[in-house]
C-alpha positions, 0 to 999 in steps of 0.5 A: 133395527137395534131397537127391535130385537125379536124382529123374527118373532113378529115374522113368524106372527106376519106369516101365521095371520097371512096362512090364517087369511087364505084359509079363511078367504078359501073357506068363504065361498058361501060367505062373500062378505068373508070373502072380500074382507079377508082379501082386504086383510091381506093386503093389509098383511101385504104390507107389513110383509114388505116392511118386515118379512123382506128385511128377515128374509133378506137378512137385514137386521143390523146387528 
């Protein structure tokens, strides 16, 4: 992760689509098709969580 040096920035990016996704997926109750895709948005950004959110979290940013 040198090569990376604003690793929290894309973190912080990560967590703002996912807060975005929920409120769109919660809002969407008259809109199934909104709905459904949102929940495929976010396991989308469930992956990139897992591949850079888990590192930030567990501070694993080699240094």
């Amino acid at each position: 992760m040198k090569n990376f040096s604003n690793l929290n920035g894309v973190n912080d990016k990560i967590l703002k689509i996912k807060q975005l996704l929920l409120e769109l997926e919660t809002e969407a109750k008259i809109f199934p098709a909104l709905s459904r895709n949102s929940k495929r948005a976010l396991a989308s950004i469930k992956m990139l969580e897992l591949n850079i959110s888990d590192i930030v979290t567990f501070d694993l940013i080699d240094s």
